[in-house]
Backbone as CSV, one residue per row, in Angstrom:
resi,resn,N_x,N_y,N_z,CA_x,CA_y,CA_z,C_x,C_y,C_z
1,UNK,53.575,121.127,91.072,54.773,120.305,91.119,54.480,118.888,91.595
2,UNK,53.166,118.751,92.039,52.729,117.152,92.579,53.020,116.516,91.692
3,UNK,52.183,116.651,90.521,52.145,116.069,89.373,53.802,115.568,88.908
4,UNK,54.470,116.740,88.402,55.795,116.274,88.408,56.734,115.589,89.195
5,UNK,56.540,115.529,90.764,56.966,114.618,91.502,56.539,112.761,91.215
6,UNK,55.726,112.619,91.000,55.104,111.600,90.590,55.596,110.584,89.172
7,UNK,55.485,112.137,88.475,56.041,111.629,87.153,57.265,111.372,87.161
8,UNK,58.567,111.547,87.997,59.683,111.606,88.248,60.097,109.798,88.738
9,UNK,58.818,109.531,89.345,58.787,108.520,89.437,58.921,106.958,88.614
10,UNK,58.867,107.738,87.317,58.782,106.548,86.043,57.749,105.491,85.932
11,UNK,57.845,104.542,85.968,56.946,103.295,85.884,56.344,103.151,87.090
12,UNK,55.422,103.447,87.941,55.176,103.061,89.375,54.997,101.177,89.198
13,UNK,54.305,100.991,88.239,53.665,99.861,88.326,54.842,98.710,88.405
14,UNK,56.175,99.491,87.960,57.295,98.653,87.857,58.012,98.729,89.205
15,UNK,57.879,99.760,89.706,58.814,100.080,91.032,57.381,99.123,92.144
16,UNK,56.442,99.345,92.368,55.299,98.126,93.132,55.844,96.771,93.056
17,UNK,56.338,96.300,91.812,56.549,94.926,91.239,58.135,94.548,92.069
18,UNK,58.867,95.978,91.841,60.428,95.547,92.562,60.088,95.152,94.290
19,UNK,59.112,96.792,94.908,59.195,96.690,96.265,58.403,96.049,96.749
20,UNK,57.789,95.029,96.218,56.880,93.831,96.731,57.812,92.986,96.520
21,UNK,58.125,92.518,95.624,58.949,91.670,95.482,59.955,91.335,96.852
22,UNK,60.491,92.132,96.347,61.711,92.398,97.912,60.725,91.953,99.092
23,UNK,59.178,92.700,99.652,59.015,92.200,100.314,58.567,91.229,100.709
24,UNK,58.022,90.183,99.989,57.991,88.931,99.800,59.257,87.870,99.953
25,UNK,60.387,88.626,99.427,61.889,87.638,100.166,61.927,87.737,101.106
26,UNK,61.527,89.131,102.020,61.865,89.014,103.307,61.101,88.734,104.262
27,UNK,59.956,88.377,103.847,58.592,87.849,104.795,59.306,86.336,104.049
28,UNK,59.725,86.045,103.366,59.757,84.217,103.506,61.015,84.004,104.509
29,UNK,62.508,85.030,105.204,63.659,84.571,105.659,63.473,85.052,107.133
30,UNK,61.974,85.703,107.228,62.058,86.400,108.807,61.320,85.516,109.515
31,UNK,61.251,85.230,110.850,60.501,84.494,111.651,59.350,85.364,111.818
32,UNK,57.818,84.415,111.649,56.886,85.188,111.740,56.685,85.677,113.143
33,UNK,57.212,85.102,114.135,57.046,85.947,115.360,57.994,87.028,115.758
34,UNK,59.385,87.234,114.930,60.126,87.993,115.236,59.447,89.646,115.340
35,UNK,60.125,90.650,116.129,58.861,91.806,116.662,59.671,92.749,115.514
36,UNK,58.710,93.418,115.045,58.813,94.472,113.993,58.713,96.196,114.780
37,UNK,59.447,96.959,114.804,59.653,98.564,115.593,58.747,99.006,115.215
38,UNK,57.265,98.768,114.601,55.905,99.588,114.436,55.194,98.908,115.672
39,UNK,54.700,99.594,115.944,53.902,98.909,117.619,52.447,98.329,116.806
40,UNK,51.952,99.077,115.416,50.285,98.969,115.320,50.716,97.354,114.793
41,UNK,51.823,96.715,114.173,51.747,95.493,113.818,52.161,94.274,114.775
42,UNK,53.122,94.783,115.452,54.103,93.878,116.446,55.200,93.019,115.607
43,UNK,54.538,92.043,114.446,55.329,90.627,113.962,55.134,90.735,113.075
44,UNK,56.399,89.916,112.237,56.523,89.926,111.348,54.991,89.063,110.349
45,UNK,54.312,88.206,110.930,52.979,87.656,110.636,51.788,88.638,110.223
46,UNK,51.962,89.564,111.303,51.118,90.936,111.257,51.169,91.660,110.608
47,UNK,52.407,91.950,110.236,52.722,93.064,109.125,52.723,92.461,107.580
48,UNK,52.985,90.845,107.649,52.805,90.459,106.244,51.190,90.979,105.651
49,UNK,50.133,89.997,106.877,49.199,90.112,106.542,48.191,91.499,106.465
50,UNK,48.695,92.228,106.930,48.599,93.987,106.686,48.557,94.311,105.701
51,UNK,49.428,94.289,104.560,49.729,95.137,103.304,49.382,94.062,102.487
52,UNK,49.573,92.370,102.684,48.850,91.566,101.346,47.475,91.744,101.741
53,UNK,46.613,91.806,102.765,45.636,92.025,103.204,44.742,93.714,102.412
54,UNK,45.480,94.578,102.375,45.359,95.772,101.836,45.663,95.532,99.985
55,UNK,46.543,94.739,99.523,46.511,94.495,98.324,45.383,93.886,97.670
56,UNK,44.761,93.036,98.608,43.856,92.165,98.273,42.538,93.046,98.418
57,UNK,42.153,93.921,99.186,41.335,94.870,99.377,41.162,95.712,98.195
58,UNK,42.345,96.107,97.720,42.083,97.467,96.443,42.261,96.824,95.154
59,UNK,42.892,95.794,95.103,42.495,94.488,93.469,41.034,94.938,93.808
60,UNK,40.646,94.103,94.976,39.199,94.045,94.230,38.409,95.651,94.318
61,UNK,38.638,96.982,94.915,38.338,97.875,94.746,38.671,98.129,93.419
62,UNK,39.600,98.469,92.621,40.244,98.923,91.540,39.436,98.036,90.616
63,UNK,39.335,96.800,90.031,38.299,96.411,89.450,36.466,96.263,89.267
64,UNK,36.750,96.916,90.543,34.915,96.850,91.012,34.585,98.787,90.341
65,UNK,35.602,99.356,90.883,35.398,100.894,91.316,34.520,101.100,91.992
66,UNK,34.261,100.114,93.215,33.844,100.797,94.184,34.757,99.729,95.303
67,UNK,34.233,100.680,96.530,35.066,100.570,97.816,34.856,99.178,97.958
68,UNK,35.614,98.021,98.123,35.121,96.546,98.780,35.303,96.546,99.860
69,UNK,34.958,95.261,100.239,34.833,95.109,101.932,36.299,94.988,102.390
70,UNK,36.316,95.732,103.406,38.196,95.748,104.038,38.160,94.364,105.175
71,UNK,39.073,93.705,104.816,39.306,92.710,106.039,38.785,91.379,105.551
72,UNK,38.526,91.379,104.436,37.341,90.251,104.029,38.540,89.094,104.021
73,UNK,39.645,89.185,103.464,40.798,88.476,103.114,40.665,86.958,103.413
74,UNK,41.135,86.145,103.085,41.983,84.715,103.634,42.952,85.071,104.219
75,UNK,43.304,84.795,106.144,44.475,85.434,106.956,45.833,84.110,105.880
76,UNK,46.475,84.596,106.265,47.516,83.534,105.695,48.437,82.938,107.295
77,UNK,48.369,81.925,106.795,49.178,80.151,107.658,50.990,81.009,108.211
78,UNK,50.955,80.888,109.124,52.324,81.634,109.441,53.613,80.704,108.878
79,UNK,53.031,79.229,108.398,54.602,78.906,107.994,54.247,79.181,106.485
80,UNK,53.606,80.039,105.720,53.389,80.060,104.685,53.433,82.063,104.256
81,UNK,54.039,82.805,104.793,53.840,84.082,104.788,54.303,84.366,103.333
82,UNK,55.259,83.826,102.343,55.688,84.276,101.241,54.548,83.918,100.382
83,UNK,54.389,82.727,100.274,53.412,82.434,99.316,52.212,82.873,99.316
84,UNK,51.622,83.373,100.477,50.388,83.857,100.411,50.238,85.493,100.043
85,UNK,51.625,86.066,100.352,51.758,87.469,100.111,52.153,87.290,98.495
86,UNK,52.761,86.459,98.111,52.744,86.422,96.634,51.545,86.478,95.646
87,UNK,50.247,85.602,96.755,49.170,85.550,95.843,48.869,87.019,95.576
88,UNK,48.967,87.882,96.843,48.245,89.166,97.129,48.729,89.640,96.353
89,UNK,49.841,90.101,95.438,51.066,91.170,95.116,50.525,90.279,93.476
90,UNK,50.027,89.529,92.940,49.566,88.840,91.917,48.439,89.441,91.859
91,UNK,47.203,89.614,93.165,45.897,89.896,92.247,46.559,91.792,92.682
92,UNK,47.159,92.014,93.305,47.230,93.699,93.248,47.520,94.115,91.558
93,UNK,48.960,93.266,91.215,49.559,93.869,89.875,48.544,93.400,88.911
94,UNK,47.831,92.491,88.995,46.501,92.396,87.764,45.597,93.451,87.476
95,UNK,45.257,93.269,88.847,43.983,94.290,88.803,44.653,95.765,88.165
96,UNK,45.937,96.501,88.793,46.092,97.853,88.469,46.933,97.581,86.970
97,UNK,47.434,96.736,86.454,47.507,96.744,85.231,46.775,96.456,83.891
98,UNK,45.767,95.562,84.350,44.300,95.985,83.711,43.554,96.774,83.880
99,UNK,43.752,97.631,84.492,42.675,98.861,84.929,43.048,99.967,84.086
100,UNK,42.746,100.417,83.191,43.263,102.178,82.860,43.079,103.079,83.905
101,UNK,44.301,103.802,84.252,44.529,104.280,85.337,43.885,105.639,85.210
102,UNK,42.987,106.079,84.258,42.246,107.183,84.171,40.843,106.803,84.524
103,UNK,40.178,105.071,84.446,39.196,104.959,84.876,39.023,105.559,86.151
104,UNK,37.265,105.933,86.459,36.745,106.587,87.695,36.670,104.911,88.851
105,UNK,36.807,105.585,89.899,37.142,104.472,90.877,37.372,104.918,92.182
106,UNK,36.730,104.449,93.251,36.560,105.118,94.451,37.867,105.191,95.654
107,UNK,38.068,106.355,95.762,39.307,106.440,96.540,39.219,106.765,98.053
108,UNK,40.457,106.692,98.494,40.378,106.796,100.118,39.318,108.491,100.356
109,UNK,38.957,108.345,101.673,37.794,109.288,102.476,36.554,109.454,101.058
110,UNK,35.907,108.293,100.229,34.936,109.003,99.512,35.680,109.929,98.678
111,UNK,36.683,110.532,98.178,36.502,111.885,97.705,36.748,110.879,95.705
112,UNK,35.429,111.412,94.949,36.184,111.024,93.720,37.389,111.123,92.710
113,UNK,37.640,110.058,92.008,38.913,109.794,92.018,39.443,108.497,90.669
114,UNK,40.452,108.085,90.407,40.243,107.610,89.448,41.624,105.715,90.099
115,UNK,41.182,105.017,89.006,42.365,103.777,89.790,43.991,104.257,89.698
116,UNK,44.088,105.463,88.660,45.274,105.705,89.034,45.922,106.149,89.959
117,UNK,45.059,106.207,91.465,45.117,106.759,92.893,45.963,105.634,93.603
118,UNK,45.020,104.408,92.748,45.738,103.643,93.896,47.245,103.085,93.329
119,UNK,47.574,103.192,92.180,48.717,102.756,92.024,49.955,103.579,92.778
120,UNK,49.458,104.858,92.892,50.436,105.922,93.794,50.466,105.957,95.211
121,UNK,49.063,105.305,95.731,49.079,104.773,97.016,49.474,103.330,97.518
122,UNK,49.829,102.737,96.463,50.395,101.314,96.584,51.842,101.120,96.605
123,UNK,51.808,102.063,95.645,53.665,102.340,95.752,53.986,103.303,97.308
124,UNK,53.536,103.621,97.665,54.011,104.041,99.349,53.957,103.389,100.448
125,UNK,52.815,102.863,100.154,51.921,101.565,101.199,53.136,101.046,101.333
126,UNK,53.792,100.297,100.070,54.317,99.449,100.249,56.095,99.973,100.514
127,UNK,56.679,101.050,99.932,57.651,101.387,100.852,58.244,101.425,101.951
128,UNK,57.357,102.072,102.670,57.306,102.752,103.437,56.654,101.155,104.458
129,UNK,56.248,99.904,104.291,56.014,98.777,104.943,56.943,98.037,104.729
130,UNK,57.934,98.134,103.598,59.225,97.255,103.311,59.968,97.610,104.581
131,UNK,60.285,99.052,104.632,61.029,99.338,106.081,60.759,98.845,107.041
132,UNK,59.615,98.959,107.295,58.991,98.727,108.808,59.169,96.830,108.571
133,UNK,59.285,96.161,108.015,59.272,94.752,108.076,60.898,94.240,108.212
134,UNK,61.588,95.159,107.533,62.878,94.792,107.736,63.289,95.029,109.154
135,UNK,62.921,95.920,110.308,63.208,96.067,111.548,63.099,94.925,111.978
136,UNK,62.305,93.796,111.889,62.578,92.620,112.298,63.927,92.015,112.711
137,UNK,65.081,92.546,111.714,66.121,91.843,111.859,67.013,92.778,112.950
138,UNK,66.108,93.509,113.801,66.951,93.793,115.121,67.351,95.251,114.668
139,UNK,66.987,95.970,113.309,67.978,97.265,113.066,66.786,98.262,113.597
140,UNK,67.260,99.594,113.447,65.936,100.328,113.447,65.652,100.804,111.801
141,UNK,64.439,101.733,112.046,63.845,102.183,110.212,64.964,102.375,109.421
142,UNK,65.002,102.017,108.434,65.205,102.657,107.815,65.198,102.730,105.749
143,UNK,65.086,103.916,105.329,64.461,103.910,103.897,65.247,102.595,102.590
144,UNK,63.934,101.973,102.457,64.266,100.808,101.879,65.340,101.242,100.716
145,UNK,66.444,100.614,100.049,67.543,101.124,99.186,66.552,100.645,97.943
146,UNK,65.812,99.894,97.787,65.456,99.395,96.536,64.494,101.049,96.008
147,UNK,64.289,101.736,96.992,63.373,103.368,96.168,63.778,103.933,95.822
148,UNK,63.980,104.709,94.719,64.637,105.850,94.822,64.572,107.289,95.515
149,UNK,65.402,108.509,95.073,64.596,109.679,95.427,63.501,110.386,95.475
150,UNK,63.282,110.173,93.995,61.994,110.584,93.103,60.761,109.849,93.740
151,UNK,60.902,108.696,94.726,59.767,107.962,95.287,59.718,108.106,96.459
152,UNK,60.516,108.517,97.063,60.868,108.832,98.531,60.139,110.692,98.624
153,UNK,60.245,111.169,97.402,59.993,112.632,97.615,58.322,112.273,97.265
154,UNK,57.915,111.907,96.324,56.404,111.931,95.884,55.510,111.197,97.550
155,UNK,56.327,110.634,97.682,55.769,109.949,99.017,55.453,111.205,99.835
156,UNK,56.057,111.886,100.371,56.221,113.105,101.214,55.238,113.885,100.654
157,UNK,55.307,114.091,99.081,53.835,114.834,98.871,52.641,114.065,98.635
158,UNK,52.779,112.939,98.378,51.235,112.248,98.901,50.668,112.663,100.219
159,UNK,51.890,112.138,101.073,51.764,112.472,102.523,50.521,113.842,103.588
160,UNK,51.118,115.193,102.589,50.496,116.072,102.767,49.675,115.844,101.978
161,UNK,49.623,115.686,100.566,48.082,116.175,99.908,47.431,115.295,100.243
162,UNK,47.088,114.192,100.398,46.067,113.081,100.952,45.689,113.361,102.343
163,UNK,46.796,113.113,103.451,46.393,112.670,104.479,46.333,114.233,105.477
164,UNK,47.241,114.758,104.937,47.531,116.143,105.867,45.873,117.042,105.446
165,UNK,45.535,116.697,104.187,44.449,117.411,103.491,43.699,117.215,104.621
166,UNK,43.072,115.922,104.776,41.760,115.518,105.884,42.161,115.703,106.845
167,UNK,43.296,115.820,107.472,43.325,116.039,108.939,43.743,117.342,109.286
168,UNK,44.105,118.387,108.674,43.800,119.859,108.481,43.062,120.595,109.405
169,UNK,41.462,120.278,109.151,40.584,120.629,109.969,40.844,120.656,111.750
170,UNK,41.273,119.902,112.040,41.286,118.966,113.499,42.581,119.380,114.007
171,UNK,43.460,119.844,113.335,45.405,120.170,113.530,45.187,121.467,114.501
172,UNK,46.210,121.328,115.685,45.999,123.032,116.438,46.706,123.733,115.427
173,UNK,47.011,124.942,115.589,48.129,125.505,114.537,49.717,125.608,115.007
174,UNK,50.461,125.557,113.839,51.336,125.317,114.478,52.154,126.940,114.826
175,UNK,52.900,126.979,115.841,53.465,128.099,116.125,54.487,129.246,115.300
176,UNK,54.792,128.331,114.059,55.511,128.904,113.125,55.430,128.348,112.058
177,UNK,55.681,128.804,110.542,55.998,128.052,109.639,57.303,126.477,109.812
178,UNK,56.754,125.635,109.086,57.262,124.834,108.723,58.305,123.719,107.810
179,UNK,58.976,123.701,108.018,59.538,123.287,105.925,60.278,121.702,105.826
180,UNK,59.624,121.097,105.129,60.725,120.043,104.505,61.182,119.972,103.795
181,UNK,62.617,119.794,103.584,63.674,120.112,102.441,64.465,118.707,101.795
182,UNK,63.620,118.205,100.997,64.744,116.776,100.279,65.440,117.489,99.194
183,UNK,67.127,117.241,100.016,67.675,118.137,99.330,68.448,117.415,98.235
184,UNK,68.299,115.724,98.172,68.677,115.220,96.776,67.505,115.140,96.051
185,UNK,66.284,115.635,96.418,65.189,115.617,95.170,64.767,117.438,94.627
186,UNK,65.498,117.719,95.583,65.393,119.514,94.990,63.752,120.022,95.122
187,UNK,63.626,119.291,96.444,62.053,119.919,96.637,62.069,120.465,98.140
188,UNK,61.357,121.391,98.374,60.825,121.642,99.593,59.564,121.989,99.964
189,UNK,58.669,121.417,100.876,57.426,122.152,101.096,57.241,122.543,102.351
190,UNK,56.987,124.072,102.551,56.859,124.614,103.842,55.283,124.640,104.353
191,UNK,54.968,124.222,105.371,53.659,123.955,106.101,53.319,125.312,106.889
192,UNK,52.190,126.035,106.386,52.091,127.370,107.149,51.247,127.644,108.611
193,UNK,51.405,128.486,109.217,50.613,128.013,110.871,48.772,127.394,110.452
194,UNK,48.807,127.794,109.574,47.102,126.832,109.495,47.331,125.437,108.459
195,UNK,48.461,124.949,108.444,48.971,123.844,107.804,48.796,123.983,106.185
196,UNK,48.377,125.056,105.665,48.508,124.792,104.171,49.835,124.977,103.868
197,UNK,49.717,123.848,102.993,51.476,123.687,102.179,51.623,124.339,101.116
198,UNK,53.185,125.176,100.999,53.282,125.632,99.587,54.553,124.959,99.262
199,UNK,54.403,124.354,98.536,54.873,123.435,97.570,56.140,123.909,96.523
200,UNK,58.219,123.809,96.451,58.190,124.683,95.362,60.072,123.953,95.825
201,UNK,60.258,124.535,94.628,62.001,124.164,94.754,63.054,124.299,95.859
202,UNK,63.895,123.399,95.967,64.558,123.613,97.154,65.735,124.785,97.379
203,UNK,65.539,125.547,96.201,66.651,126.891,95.669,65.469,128.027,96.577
204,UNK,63.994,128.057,96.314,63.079,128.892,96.759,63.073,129.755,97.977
205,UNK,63.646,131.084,98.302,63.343,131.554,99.701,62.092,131.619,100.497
206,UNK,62.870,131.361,102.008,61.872,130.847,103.059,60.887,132.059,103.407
207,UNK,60.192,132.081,104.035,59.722,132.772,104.990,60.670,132.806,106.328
208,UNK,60.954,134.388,106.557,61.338,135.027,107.907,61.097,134.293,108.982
209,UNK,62.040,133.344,110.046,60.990,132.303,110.924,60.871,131.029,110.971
210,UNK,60.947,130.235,109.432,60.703,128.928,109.407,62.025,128.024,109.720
211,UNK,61.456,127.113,110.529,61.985,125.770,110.599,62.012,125.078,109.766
212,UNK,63.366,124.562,109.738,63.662,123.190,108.135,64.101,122.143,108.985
213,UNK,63.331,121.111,108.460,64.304,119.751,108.554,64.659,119.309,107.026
214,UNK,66.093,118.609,106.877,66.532,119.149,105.561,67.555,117.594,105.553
215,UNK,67.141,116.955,104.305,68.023,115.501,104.374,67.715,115.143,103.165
216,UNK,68.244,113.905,102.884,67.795,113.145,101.936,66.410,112.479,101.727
217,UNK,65.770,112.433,100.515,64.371,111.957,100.716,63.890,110.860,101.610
218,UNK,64.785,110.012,101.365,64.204,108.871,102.402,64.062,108.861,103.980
219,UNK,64.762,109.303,104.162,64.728,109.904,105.693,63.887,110.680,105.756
220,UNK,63.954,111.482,105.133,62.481,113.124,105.127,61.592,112.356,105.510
221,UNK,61.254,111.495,104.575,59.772,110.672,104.552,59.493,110.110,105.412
222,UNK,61.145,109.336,105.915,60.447,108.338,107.137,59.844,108.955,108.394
223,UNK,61.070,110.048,108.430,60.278,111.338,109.745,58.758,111.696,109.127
224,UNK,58.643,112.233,107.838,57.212,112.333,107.643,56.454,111.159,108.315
225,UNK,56.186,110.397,107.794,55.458,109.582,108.277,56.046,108.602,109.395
226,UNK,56.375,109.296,110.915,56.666,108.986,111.754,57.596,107.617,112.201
227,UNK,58.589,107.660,111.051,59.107,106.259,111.518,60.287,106.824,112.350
228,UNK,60.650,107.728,112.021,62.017,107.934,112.910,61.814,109.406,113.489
229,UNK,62.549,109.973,114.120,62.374,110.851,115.071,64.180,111.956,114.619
230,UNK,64.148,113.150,115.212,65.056,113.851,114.538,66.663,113.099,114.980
231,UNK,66.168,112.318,116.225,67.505,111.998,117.008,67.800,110.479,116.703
232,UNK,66.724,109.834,116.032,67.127,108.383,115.270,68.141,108.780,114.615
233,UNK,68.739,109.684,113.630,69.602,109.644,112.359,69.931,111.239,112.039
234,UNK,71.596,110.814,111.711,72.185,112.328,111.962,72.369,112.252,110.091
235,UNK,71.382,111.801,109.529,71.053,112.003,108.117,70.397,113.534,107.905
236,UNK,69.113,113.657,109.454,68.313,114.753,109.198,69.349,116.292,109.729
237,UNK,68.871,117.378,109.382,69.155,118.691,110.056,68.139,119.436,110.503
238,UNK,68.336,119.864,111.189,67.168,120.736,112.212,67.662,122.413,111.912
239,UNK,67.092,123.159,111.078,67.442,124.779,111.676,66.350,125.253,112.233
240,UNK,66.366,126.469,112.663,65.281,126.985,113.382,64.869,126.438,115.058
241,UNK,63.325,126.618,115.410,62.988,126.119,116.683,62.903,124.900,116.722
242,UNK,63.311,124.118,117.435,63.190,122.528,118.009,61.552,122.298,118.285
243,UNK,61.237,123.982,118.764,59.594,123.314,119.374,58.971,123.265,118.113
244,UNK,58.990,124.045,117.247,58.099,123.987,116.089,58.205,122.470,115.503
245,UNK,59.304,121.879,115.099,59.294,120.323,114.672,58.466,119.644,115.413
246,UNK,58.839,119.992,116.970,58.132,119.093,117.915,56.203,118.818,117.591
247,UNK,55.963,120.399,117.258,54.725,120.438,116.930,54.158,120.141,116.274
248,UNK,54.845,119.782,115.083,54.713,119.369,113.627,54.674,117.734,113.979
249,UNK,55.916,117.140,114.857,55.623,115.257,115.019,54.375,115.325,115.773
250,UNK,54.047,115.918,117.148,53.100,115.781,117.435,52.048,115.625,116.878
251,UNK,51.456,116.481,115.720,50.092,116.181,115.582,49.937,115.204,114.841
252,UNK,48.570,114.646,114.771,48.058,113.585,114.092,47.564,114.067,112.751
253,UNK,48.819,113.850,111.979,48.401,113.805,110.254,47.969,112.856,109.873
254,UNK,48.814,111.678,110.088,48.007,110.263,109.370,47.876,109.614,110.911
255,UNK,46.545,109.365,111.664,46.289,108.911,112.447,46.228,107.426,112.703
């Protein structure tokens, strides 16, 4: 069902083009020192140069097919944050639209892989950083309106199959089954005490035991990937044990 989550997605290369876009208006109307609710960036300066910084990294990965140097970038001039994130979001959409996305091309942890990796990791990157940049304006997270469902849910399974994959090994177990339920994308995947996910419709019966958190995709996701917490937003539902969720934010999936 990965696959079909993805595909649900339509054009990625078109939805990259919208949610850059967007974030490029809002890195030109925010003050670059204004503080952004992700602690690893602080400002709005930081977080521009983060993700055009990372665009500029996998252009030139995606055309090379191999890994380039990370960090190599030109930092960009803080009274200049749009235009320089524009250049970035220019050589990103070149490179992955000249690339056939079946070419071989080196992907995150070494594992082989093809450039159509990164167009599915670019489209999250950058979601999921639109949010976190808009906190600037004093609100807390929350899921950018320009995504849809279908991108908000594939996100959630990137989430696990990429990042949950490698950090697997290293995870304590968790005390019970697990489940996330996006219940406007009609998916759920339950996380089992040794973290393998089974993957399957949101009609599908649970296992005897499991905990659901159960919302709309965008929220799912943002709790996936730690932007909000169960008590940020009465979007999410909690059944089952409180500790088992707890156990589940706790560990370090994407570190």
């Amino acid at each position: 069902m990965t696959d079909s989550l993805f595909d649900a997605v339509g054009d990625p290369l078109t939805a990259i083009a919208d949610l850059s876009d967007a974030f490029a208006r809002d890195a030109g109307r925010l003050a670059p020192d204004a503080a952004v609710a992700n602690p690893i960036w602080e400002d709005v300066a930081r977080m521009v140069d983060h993700l055009g910084g990372i665009y500029r990294w996998v252009a030139a990965t995606v055309r090379s097919g191999e890994c380039a140097e990370r960090g190599a970038h030109r930092k960009p001039d803080p009274a200049e944050l749009e235009p320089w994130f524009r250049e970035s979001r220019s050589l990103l959409l070149d490179a992955l639209t000249s690339t056939a996305s079946t070419r071989a091309c080196w992907t995150l942890y070494d594992k082989p892989g093809t450039a159509g990796f990164w167009r599915r990791r670019m489209l999250h990157e950058t979601t999921m950083h639109l949010g976190d940049l808009r906190t600037a304006d004093g609100t807390g997270y929350a899921p950018p309106a320009e995504a849809s469902a279908a991108v908000f849910a594939d996100g959630i399974a990137e989430h696990l199959g990429v990042f949950l994959d490698r950090s697997r090994p290293n995870l304590d177990r968790l005390p019970a089954p697990f489940a996330l339920h996006a219940t406007d994308a009609g998916v759920r995947w339950t996380i089992l005490e040794d973290w393998q996910v089974a993957q399957n419709d949101g009609a599908s019966s649970l296992r005897p035991g499991t905990t659901t958190v159960a919302g709309p995709a965008g929220w799912l996701a943002a709790f996936a990937w730690d932007r909000v917490t169960l008590a940020d937003t009465p979007a999410l539902s909690l059944s089952g044990d409180a500790a088992v969720a707890a156990a589940y934010t706790a560990a370090p999936v994407h570190p």
